[in-house]
MARTIGU-720421 format. One record per atom (N, C-alpha, C): residue in one letter; atom name; x, y, z. Coordinates in steps of 0.1 Angstrom, whole numbers, plus 2048, in hexadecimal, padded with zeros to 3 digits. Each point is the difference from the previous one (the first is absolute). Layout:
N
{res:A, atom:CA, x:X, y:Y, z:Z}
...
//
This chain:
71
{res:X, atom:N, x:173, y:DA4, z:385}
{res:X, atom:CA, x:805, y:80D, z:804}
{res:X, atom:C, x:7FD, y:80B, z:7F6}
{res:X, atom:N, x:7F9, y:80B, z:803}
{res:X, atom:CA, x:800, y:80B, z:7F7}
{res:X, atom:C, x:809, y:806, z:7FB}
{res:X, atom:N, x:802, y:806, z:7F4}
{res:X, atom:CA, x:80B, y:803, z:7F9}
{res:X, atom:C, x:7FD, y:810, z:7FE}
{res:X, atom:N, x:808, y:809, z:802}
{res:X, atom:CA, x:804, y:80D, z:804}
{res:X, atom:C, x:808, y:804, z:7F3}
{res:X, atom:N, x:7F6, y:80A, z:7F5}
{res:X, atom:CA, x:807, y:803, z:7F9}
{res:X, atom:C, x:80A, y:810, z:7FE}
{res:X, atom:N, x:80E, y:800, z:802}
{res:X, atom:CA, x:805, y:80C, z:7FD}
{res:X, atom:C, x:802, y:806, z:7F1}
{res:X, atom:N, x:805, y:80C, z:7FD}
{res:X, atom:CA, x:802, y:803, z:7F0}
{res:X, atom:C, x:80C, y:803, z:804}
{res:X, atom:N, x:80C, y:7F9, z:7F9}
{res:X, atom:CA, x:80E, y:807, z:800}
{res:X, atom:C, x:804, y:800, z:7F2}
{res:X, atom:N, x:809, y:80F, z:7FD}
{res:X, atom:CA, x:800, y:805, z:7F3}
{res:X, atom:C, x:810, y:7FC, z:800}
{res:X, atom:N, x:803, y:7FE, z:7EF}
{res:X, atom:CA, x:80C, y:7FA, z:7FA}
{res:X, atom:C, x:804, y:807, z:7F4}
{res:X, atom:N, x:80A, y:805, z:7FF}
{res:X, atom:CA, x:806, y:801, z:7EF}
{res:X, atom:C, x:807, y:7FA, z:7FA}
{res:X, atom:N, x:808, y:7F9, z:7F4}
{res:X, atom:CA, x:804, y:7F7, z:801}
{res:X, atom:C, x:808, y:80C, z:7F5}
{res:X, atom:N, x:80F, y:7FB, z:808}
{res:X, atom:CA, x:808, y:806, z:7F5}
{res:X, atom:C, x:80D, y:7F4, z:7F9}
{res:X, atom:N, x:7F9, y:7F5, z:805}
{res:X, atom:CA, x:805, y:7F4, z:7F5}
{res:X, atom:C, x:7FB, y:7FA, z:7F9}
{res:X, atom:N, x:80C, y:7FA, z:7F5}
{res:X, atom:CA, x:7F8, y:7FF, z:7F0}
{res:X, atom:C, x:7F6, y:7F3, z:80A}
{res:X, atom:N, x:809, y:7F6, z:803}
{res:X, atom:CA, x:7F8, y:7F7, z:803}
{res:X, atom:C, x:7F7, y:7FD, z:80E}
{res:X, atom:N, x:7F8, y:808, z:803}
{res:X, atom:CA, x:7FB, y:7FE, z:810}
{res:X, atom:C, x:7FE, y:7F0, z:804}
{res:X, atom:N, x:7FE, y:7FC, z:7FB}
{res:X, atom:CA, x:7F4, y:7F3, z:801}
{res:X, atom:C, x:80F, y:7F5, z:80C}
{res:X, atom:N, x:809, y:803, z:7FB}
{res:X, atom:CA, x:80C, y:7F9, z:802}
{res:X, atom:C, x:807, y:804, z:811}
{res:X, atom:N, x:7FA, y:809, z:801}
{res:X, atom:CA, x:805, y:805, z:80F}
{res:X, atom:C, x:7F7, y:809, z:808}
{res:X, atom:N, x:802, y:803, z:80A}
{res:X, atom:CA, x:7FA, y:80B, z:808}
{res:X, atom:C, x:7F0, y:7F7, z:802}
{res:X, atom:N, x:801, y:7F9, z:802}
{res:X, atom:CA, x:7F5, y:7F6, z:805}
{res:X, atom:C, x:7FB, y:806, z:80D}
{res:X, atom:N, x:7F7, y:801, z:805}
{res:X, atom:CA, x:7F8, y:801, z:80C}
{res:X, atom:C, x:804, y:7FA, z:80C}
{res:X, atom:N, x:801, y:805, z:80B}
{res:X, atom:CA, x:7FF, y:7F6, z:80C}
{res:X, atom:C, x:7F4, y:806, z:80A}
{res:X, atom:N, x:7FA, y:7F7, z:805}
{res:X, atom:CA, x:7F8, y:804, z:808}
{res:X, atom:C, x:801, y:808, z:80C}
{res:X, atom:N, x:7F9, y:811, z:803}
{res:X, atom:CA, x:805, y:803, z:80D}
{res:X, atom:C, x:7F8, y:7FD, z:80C}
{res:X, atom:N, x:7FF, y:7F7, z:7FF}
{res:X, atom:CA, x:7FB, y:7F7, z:811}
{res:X, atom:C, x:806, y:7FC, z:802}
{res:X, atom:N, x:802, y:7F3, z:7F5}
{res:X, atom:CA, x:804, y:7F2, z:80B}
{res:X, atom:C, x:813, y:803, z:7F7}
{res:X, atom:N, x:804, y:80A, z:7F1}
{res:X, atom:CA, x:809, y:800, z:7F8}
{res:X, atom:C, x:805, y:7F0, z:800}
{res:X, atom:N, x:7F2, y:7F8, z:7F6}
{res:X, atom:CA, x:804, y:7F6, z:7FA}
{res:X, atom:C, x:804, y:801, z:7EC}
{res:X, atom:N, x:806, y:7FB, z:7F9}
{res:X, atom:CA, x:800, y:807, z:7F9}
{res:X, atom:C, x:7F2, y:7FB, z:7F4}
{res:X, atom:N, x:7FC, y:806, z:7F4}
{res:X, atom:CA, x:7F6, y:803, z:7F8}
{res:X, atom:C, x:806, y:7F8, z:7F5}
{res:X, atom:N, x:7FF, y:7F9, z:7F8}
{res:X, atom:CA, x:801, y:7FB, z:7F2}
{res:X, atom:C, x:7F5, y:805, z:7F7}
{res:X, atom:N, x:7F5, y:7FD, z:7FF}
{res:X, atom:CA, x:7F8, y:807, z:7F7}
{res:X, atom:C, x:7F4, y:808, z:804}
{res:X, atom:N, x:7FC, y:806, z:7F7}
{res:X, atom:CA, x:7F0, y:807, z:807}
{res:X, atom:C, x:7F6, y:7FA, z:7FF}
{res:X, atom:N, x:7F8, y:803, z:809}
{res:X, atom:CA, x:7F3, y:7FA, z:7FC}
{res:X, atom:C, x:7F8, y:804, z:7F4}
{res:X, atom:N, x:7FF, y:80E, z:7FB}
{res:X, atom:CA, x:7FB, y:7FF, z:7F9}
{res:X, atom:C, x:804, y:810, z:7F9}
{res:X, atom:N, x:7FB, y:803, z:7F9}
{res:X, atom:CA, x:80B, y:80F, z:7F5}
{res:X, atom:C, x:7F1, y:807, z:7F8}
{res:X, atom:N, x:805, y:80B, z:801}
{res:X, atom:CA, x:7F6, y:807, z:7F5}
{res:X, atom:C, x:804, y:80A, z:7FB}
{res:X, atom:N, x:7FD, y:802, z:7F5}
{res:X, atom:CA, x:807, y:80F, z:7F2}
{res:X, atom:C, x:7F8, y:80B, z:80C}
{res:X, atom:N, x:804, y:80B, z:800}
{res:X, atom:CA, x:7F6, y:80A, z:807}
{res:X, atom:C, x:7FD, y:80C, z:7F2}
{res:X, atom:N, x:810, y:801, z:7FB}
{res:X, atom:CA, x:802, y:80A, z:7F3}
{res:X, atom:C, x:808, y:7F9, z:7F8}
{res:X, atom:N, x:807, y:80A, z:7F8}
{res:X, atom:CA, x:807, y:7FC, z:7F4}
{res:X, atom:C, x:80F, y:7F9, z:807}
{res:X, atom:N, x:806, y:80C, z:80A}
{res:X, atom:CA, x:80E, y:7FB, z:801}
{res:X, atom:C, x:801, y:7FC, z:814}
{res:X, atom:N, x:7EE, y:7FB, z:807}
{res:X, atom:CA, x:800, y:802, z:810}
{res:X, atom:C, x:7FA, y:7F0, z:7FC}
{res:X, atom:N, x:80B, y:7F4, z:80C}
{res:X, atom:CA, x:7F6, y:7F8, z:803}
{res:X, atom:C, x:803, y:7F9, z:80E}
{res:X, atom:N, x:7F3, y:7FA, z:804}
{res:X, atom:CA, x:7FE, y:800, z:80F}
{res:X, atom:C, x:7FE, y:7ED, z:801}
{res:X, atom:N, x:809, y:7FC, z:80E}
{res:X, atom:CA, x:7FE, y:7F2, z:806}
{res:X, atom:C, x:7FF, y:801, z:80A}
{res:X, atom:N, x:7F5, y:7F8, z:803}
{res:X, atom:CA, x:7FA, y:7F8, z:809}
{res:X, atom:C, x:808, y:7FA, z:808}
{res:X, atom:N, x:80A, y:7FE, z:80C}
{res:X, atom:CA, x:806, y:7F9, z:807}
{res:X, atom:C, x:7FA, y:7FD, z:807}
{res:X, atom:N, x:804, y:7EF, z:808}
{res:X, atom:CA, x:7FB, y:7FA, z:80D}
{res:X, atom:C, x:806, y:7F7, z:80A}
{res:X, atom:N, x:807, y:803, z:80B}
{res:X, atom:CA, x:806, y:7F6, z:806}
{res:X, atom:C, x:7FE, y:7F6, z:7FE}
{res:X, atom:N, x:806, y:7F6, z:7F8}
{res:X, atom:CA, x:7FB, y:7ED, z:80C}
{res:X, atom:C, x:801, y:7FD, z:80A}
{res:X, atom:N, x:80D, y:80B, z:808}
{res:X, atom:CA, x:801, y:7FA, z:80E}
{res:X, atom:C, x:7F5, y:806, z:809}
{res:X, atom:N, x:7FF, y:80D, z:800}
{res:X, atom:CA, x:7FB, y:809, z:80B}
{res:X, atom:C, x:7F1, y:806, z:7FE}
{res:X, atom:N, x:7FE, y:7FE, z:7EF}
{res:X, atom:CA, x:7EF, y:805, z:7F9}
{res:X, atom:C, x:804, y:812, z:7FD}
{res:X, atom:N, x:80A, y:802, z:806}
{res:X, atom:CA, x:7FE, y:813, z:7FA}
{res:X, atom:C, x:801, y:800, z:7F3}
{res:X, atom:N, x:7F7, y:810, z:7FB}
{res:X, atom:CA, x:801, y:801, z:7F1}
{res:X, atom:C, x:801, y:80B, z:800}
{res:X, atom:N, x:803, y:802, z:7F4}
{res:X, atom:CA, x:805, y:80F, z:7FD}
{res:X, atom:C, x:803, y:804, z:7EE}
{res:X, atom:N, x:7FF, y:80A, z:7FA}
{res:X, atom:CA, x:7FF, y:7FD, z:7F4}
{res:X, atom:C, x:80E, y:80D, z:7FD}
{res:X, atom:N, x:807, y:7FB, z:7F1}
{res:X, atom:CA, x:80B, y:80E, z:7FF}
{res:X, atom:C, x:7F9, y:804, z:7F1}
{res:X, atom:N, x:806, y:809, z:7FE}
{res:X, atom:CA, x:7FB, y:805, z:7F5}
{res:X, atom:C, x:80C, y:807, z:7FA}
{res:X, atom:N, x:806, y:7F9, z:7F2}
{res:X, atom:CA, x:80C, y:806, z:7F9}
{res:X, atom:C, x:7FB, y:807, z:7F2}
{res:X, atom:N, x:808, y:804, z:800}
{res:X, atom:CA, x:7FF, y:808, z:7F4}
{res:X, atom:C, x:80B, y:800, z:7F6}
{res:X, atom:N, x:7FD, y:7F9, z:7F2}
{res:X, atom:CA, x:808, y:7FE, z:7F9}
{res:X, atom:C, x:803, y:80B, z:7F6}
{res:X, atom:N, x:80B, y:800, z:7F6}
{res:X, atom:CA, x:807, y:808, z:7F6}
{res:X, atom:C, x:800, y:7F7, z:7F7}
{res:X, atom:N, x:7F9, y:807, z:7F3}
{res:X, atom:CA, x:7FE, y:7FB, z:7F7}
{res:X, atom:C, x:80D, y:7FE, z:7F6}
{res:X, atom:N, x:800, y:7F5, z:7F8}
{res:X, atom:CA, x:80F, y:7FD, z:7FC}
{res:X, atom:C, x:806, y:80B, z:7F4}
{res:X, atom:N, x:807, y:7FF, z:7FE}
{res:X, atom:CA, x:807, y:810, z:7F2}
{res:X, atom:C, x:808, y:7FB, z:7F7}
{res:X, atom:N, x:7FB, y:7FC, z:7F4}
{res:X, atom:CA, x:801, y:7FA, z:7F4}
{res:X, atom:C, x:80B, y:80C, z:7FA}
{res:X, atom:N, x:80B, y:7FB, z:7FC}
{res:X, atom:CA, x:809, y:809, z:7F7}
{res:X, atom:C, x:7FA, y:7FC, z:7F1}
//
C-alpha cells in the first residue's frame, strides 16, 4: 500500500518530550511508538518520519526545540 506523506508542525513546551505526546495515527488512530526515521533540519528544528503498521499512512511532524540555559 502507498504511503501518503503529511507535514504536521509541533512545539514542544516540555522539558521532556520524548516521554509523552506520542503520535496516533489519523486514519486508522492506532497509536505510534517510534519514528521511522529523524533528521536535524537546523540548529533548534527537527523532523520524523512516521509510519503506520497498521494502516501504511505517513506523515512527518516537525518540533522545534529550546535550547537549554546554563545558570
Amino acid at each position: 500500500m502507498p504511503a501518503v506523506a503529511d507535514a504536521m508542525s509541533t512545539v514542544s513546551t516540555d522539558r521532556d518530550p520524548r516521554g509523552c505526546d506520542l503520535p496516533t495515527c489519523p486514519v486508522c488512530a492506532d497509536s505510534m511508538v517510534a519514528a521511522e526515521a529523524s533528521a536535524y533540519l537546523a540548529d533548534n528544528l527537527v523532523s520524523y518520519l512516521w509510519t503506520c503498521d497498521t494502516c501504511g499512512y505517513g506523515f512527518v511532524t516537525k518540533h522545534s526545540l529550546k535550547r537549554p540555559v546554563c545558570n
